[in-house]
Every structure is written in C-alpha cells, then in structure tokens.
N, C-alpha and C positions, 0 to 999 in steps of 0.2 A: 047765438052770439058767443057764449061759452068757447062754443068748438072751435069758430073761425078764430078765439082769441088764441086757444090754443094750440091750434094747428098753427098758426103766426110763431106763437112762443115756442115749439117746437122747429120750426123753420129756422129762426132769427137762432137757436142753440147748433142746427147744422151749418147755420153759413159762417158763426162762430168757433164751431167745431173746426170746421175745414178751412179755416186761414189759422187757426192756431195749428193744424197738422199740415197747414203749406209752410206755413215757413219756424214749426218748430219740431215737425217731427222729421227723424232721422239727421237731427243736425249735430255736426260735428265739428269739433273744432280745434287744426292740428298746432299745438303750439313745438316751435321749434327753436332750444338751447344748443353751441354749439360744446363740445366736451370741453375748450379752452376754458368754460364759465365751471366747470370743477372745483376748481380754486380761484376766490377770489383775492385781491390783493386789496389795500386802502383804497386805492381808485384804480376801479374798472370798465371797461365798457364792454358790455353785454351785448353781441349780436341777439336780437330778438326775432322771428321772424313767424308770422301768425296768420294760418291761410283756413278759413270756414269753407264748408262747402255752401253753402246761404248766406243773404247779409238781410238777417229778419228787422223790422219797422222798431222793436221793441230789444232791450235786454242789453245790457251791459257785460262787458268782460274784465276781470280785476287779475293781474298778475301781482304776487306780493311777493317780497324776501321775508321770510319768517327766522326768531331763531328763540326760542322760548316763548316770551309774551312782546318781543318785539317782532315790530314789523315797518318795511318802508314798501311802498307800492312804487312798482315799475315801470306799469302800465293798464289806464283806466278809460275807458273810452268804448265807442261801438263794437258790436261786431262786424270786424271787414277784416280785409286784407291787409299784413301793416309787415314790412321790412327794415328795419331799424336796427339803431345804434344806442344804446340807452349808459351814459357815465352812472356808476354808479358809487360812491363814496361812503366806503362801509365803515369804514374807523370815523368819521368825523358823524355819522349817525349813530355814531354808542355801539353799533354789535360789536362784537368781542370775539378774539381767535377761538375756532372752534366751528362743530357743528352748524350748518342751518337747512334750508330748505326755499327754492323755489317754487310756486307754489301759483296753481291758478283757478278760479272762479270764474263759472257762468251765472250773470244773475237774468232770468228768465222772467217773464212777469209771474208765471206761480212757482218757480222753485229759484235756491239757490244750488248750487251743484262744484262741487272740485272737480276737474277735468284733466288737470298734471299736478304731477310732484316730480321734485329735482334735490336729489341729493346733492348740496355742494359742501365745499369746508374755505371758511374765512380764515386768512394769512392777511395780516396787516404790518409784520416785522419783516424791513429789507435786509437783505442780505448781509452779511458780515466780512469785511475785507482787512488782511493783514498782508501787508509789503514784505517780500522776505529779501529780496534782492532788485536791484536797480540802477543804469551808472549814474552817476553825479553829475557830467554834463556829455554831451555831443556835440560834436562839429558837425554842420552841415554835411549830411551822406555817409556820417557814421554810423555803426547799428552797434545798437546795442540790447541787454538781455533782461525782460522782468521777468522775477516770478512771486506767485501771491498765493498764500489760501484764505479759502471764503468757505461760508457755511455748505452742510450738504446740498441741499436742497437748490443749489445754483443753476439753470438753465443756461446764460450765457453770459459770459465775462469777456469783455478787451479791452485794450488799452486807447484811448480815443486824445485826435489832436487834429483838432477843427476838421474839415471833410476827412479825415483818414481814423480806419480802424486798424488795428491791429491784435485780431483774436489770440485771447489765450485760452491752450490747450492743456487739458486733462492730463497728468502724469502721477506719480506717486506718491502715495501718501494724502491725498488729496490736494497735491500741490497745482498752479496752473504757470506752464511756463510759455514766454512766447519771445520772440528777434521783434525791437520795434528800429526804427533808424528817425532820423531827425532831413524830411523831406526838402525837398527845392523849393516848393511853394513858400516855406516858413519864410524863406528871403523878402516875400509882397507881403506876405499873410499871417504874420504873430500870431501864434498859439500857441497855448499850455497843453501840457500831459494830463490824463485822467482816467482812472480807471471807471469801468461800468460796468455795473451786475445786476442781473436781473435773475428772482427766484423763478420758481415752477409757476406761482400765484400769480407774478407778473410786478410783484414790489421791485423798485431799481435802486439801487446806491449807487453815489457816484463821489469818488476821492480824488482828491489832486495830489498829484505825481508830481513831486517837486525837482525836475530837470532841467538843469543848464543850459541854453542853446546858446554856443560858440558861432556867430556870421562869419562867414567866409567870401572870400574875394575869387569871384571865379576869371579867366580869360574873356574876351571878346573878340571875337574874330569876325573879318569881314570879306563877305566871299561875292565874287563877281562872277555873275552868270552871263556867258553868252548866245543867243539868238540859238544858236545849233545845241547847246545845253541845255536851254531851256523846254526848244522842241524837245528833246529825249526826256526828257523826265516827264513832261506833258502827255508824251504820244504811251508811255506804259498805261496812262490813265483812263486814257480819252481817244477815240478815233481819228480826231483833226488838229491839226495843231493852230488854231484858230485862238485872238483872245489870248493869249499866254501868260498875261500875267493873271487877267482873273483867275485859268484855270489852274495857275502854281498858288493864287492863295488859297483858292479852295485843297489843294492836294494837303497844303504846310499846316492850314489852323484847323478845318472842317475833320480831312482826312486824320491827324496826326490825334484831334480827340479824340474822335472814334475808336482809336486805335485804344489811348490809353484808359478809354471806358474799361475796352475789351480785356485788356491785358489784368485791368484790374478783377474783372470778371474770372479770368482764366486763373487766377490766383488768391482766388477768394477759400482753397481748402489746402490743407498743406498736412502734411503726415508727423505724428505726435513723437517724432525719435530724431534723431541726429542722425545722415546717412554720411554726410560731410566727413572729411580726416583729413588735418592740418594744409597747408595754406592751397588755396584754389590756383589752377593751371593759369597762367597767360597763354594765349596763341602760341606754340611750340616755334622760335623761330622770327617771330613777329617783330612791328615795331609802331606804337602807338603813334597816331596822325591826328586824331581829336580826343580829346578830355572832359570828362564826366564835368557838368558844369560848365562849359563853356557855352557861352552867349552869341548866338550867330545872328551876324546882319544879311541877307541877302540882297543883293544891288544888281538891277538892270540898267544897262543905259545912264548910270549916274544914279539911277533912284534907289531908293529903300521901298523894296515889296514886299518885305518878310522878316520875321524875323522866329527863332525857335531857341531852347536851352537845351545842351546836348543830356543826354539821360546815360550815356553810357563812356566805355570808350572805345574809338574805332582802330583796329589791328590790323595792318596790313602784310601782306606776305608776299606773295606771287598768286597771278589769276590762278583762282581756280584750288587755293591750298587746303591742304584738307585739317578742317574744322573737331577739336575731340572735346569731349566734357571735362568740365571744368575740376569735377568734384565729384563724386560718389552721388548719384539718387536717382528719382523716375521719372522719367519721362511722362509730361502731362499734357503736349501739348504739341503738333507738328503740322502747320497748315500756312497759308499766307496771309501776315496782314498788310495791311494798308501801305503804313509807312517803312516797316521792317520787311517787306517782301517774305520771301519765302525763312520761316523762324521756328526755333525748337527752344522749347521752354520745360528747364528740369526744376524738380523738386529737391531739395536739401535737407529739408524737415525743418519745423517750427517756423515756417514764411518768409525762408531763403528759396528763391528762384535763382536761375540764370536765364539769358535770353541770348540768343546767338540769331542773329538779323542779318539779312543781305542774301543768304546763302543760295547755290546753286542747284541744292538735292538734299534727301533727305538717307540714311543710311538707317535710321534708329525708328520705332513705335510707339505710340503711344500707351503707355502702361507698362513699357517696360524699363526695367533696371539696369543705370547703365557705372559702368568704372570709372575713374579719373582715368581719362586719356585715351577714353576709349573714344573713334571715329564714329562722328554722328555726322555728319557730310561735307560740303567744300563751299569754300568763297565764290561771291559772285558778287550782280550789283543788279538784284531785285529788290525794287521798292525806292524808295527816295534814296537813290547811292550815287553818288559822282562819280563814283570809281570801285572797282574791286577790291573789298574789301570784308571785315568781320566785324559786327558792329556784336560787342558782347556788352550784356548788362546784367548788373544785380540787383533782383526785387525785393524788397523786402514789404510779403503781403502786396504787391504789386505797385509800390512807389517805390523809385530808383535809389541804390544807394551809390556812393561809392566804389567801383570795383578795385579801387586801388589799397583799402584796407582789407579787401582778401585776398591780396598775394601775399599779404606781409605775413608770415605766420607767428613768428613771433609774436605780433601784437594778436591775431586771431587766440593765439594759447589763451594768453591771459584775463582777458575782454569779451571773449564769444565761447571758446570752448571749455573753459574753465566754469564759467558761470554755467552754462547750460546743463553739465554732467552735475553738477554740484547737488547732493541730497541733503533734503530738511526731514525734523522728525517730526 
C-alpha cells in the first residue's frame, strides 16, 4: 500500500513537474520601449509593446515607473501579447524632474523575477518662448517675419494659424527665424497667430502672437466657357469628352486640392539662409491678365459650375516666351501638377517659394541653384490654362502670398529683408 501511495505521489510530482516545465520553463518575455520614451514629459504616451514566447495558465506581469520609493504601474495583467498605447501623467503623479527607471516584473507562482529595466529621465518644464521680432498687422497675402528664442532643449517650433504652419528655423545665437504671410482662407476662416514648441521630452508651449489681420477686397471675375473650351480642358484630363460639366468639377475642386495638398507637401522644408536679393523679377516683358485674389465664377450655358480664388498672378507675353527665376535660390521641384501643368518650384530660404505653372519645358533641375533671371523654361497652356500664359505664384511655406509685394523692393527692404538679416544677442 505504502509503495503504490508512493509511486502515485511520485507520479502526481512528475505530471506536476512537467506542466510547470511546459509552460514555465524557458519562458521569455520581450518587453518593448520605443527610445522616444527616454524622456518623458508631463504627459506622455508610452508605446508599449510585449510579446512572450508562452501564455502560461498562471503568473502575472507588472511593468512599473519607479523613481526613488515612488512608483505608478503602467501595466498589470496576464502574460500574452499586448501592443499599446499607455498616457502617462508624470507631473500630476508627484515624480519630479530627474532620474527614474522603467521597470518590469514576472510574478510566477514560485518566484517573482525583474525581467527589464529602462533608463529614462522626467522633463515636466515646457519650453521657454521670447518674441524678438514680429509685424504688427498684415494685409491679406502679405508676408511677413518672426523671429523668437526658446530654451535649448527645443525639438520643434512654428508659428501656427488654424490649418497652417509656418516653421521656424535654427539660426544664430539660438535664434529661430521664419516668412509667415496672412493666407486666403483667413477671408471664411478667422484665426489667430500662435507660436508652438515643443521640447526633446515632448512638453509643448503654446503663445499667442498678437497680429493684426487687415480684410481685403479682392476682384470677381466672371468667365464664360464655351462647349469647345470646355472640351479642351476636359480632353487634357480625360479620354472622352463626355459629362463635361461633372468632369470640369471634378478637374476645378477634387483636382485643384490635390494639388494644393501637394504643393503644400513640396514645401514642407526650406533652407535656413536668405538666397533672395532685393525686389523679385516680373515676367521680363509681360503684362498681368489675373490677380492674386481674384474670385472666379465659371459659367456654362448661363449656369454657375465652378467657381475657384486665383493664388497667383497670371503674366502673359507671347506663346511660348521664355520664363527666368524670379530671384536667387534652388530648385526643389520640376514635374507636373494637376492644375498648374507642367511647374518649377524654387526655394528662397526661410519658406519663400515661387511657382511658375502652365509652362511648356523645363530648362533647370532639381537641386540645383539657380540666378535671378536665369532661364528655367517657356510658356505654355498645360493644366487648367485658357491661354498661353505664366501663372507665377508666391508660397510662403506653401500657402499663396501676394506676388505683388515682391516686386516692390522698396517695401521688400524694409518689412522682409531688413527683419530677416537683423541680429539678436
């Protein structure tokens, strides 16, 4: 009786043995911080991600933030598989700038065990922002020049006013200087100026930029398309000239965002210097047909199909005239879009483009450096053009300014080139 009891109690220790070595031996468990969590800020969110090779019947896993004798857990539950997003709020739970440590536990049914550690360091102070220059008000499609310094430790700083950024760039002294302009939208869509910075830890400050916005009264013009006009601008698009009017809205609202997605994309970096010198070329020769700001009706048949706000202004010369840069800088951009057809899009520095649209060929590259007045190619009437023509525009950071306050150099002296050269200590 003895033996069979234990041979039983020897048995009942191997089937016990061996489900505690199925599913706890050689178990591992990879926990995965990304290096963003380095530094954290007041509030964070911690990708977490936590992949076992097992998912044993028994045992807990504890991840904790430690940083002396404090601690807040970040995640407490089974062992499995878990990819997540975890906010964490380190200043409103007491830890204090400085050291701490991520930190994780296996609790096992006979041990407990630490499995990672994470060095990080708590930042819970945002960043520091001083104004150093600014204009006082803007007119619709005016640009104008801030610049600020903010603490070292800044990551990214711009000037923000409702959908539009306006980055500012690294220059001397710790200074950050950037071209904002006061966009079209602002006409539907009231917004304020505000600066926004955000440190290495991911703290953000955010200051209001107290600017003037001056409404302005642009044109309206009303243009009548006919049947054979419409086919042309339809047939670049499309195969058939079938539908014409759906297919001209699609080209005017679907096409023409797309476009200014894109353009806003293509203009998303701009180079930290001034390539610019005194007032930007008009079309050598030229004579303006549309204005920046004007409000177009387009009419079929009587009707209203369309309608768009011109971005630029259009220069006309003789088919085919040949197109030069405006101004000093690089070439960032030479391909076709949508609604500017075939377009070369130069850099100025500090988030002055130009955009030269319609055109017939291209003459210049991309990435290269080009002169005022140097030949980058010739007029044409690709893309939505009626006519032969130069559709040039100024971006600033990829919303349209004005091109009419940079032929004026006078005013560029005092308002753009002034401010921008200008050194703080």
């Amino acid at each position: 009786m003895r033996r069979l009891l234990l041979s039983s109690f020897i048995l009942a220790l191997l089937v016990v043995g061996g489900a505690l070595w199925y599913f706890y031996g050689n178990l591992r468990v990879n926990i995965d911080i990304p290096p963003s969590a380095d530094k954290l800020a007041a509030e964070e969110n911690i990708h977490l991600q936590i992949k076992p090779n097992k998912r044993p019947p028994l045992g807990k896993l504890e991840i904790l933030l430690v940083q002396g004798n404090k601690t807040l857990t970040l995640y407490k539950g089974n062992i499995k598989c878990a990819d997540t997003d975890i906010l964490v709020k380190t200043k409103e739970a007491g830890f204090k700038n400085g050291e701490a440590q991520i930190v994780a536990y296996l609790e096992l049914p006979f041990k407990r065990e630490k499995i990672f550690q994470k060095e990080v360091y708590i930042d819970t102070v945002p960043p520091t922002i001083s104004v150093l220059e600014k204009p006082r008000r803007l007119v619709i499609g005016e640009p104008g020049v801030v610049a600020v310094k903010t603490s070292p430790d800044t990551a990214d700083i711009y000037v923000q006013l409702g959908e539009a950024k306006f980055k500012l760039l690294s220059t001397e002294n710790g200074t950050y200087k950037t071209v904002i302009t006061a966009p079209l939208f602002l006409l539907k869509s009231p917004a304020n100026y505000f600066i926004v910075a955000t440190d290495e830890a991911g703290n953000t400050a955010k200051v209001y930029l107290p600017i003037a916005i001056k409404p302005k009264k642009f044109r309206t013009v009303k243009i009548e398309l006919t049947k054979e006009k419409l086919e042309e601008i339809v047939l670049k698009y499309f195969s058939s000239p079938d539908n014409l009017v759906e297919k001209f809205t699609q080209i005017n609202t679907l096409f023409r965002a797309e476009d200014e997605e894109y353009i806003r994309e293509i203009c998303s970096n701009s180079e930290a210097r001034l390539m610019a010198e005194k007032a930007f070329l008009q079309l050598p020769g030229s004579a303006p047909t549309a204005f920046y700001g004007d409000h177009r009706y387009y009419y079929y048949n009587g009707k209203l199909i369309g309608e768009s706000v011109h971005k630029g202004i259009d220069l006309a010369k003789y088919r085919h005239a040949p197109v030069v840069a405006a101004n000093n800088g690089r070439v960032i951009f030479t391909g076709r879009l949508k609604i500017y057809g075939n377009t070369v899009i130069i850099d100025h520095g500090f988030g002055v483009f130009t955009l030269y649209g319609h055109l017939n060929d291209f003459t210049v590259s991309e990435g290269e450096y080009v002169k005022k007045g140097q030949l980058i190619g010739h007029t044409d009437t690709t893309g939505l053009a009626l006519g032969d023509h130069l559709h040039f525009g100024v971006l600033i950071w990829g919303y349209a300014a004005n091109p009419l306050f940079f032929f004026d150099g006078y005013y560029l002296h005092y308002y753009f080139y002034n401010p921008l050269k200008k050194t703080f200590p």
